[in-house]
N, C-alpha and C positions, 0 to 999 in steps of 0.2 A: 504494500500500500504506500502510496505517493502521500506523505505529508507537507504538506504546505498548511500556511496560515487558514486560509479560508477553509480546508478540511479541518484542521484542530477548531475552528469555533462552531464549525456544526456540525460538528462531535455531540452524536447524545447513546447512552447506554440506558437499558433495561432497566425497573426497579427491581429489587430486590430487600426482602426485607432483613432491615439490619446492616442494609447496606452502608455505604459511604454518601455525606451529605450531596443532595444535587449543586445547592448553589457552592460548596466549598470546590468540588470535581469541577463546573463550569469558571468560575476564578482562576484553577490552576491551567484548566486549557485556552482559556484566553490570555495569562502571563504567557505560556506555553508557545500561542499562535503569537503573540507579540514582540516576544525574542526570534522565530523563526521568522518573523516577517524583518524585524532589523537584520539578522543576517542573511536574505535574501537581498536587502539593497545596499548590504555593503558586497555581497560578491558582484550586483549589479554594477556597481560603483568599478570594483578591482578590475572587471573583467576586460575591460579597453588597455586600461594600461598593463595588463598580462599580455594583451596582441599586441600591441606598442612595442612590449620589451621580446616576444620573440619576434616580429617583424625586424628590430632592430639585431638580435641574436643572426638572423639567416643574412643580413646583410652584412654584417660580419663574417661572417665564415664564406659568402662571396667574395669580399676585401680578401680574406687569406687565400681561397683557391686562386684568386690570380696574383698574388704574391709569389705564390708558388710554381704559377705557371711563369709567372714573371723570372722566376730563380731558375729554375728549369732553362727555360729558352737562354738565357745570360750564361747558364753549363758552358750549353751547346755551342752558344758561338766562342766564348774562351777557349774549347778544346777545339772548337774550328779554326779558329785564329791560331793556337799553338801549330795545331799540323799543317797549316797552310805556311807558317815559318820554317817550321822546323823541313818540310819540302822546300819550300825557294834557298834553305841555307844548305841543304844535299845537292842539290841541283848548281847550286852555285862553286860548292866544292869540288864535286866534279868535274865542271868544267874547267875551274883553275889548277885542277891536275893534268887534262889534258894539254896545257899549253905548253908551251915552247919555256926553256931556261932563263930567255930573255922576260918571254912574259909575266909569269910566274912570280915573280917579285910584286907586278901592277896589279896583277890577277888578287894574291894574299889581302895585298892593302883595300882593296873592292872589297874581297868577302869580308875582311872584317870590319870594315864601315859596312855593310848592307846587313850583318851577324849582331853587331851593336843598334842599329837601327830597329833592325826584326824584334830582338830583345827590349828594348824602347816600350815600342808596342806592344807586347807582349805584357813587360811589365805595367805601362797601362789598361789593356785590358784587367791585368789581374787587380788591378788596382780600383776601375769601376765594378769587377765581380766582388770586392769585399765592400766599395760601399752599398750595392746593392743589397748585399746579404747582412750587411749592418742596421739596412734602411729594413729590407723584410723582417727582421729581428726585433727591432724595434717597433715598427708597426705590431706585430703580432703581439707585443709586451703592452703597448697603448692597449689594441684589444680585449687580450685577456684582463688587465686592470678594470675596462670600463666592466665589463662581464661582474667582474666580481663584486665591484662595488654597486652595479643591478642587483644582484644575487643575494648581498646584502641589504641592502634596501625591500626585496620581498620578502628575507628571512624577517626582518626590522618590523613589518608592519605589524601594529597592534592586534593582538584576538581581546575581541570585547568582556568585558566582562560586567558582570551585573553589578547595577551600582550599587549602594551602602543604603540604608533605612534612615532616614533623617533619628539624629537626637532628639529625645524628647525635649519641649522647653522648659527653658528653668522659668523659675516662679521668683520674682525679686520681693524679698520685705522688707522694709525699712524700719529701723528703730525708731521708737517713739519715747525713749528713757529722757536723760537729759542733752541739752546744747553739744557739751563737750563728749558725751558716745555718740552724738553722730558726728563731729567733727572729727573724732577719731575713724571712728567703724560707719560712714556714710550708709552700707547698707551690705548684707549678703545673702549666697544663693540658696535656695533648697532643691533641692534633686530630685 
């Protein structure tokens, strides 16, 4: 059976004799439906910003898949870059073996300005593939932060609780002896 408010207050049970009072049974299921009706409109309330925080969850973990994809493809052309070096400095050796004695001097000095150059690059590439993977690191560090402190914030939220019975009130009397007991003792409480 589905409870909800409006089924707790038209709630009615059989008599029986010796039973339980009607009006104290109807009291309790109308506090009863009156707490289950506040806590239907505070999940009313929660339930946007629950889709709020996993709409904003999935678009984070989009942010990371193409960080990754981003990291990924930045691999690939680092090691593309590497063997596209590391060929034009094979290829370039090579050929400055095949030269002549005379050439061979010119040839050395070529490949190792073109072997410092490659390396250059090289070392730059590796040098944009570590800020990028500093940069994905760090994004992914923002992310999870924000997560948490979401995570927090719905761990955080208050569960209601029923409030307190009002104090009875007190009853003031004042003395009626002489000047100086009430100038002393103005007046005090009974419980």
């Amino acid at each position: 059976m589905n409870f909800d408010s409006s089924t707790l207050r038209n709630l009615s049970f059989g008599k029986a004799a010796r039973g339980y009072s009607i009006e104290e049974v109807h009291h309790f299921l109308n506090e009863v439906a009156d707490h289950v009706e506040s806590l239907e409109r505070q999940l009313a309330e929660q339930q946007p910003k629950m889709v709020a925080l996993a709409e904003k969850v999935a678009e984070y973990r989009g942010y990371e898949d193409g960080l990754k994809n981003t990291l990924i493809e930045a691999q690939k052309l680092a090691a593309h870059t590497v063997s596209d070096a590391r060929a034009k400095a094979d290829a370039l050796v090579a050929d400055a073996k095949k030269e002549s004695e005379q050439v061979l001097g010119d040839a050395r000095k070529q490949a190792q300005a073109q072997t410092a150059d490659i390396t250059a690059q090289i070392n730059a590439k590796k040098a944009e593939l570590t800020a990028l993977q500093e940069k994905i690191a760090s994004c992914k560090a923002e992310s999870i932060a924000i997560l948490e402190k979401q995570m927090a914030l719905l761990n955080g939220l208050p569960v209601p609780e029923e409030e307190p019975e009002p104090a009875p009130e007190q009853e003031t009397i004042y003395s009626s002896s002489s000047a100086d007991d009430e100038a002393i003792h103005p007046h005090f409480t009974v419980e």
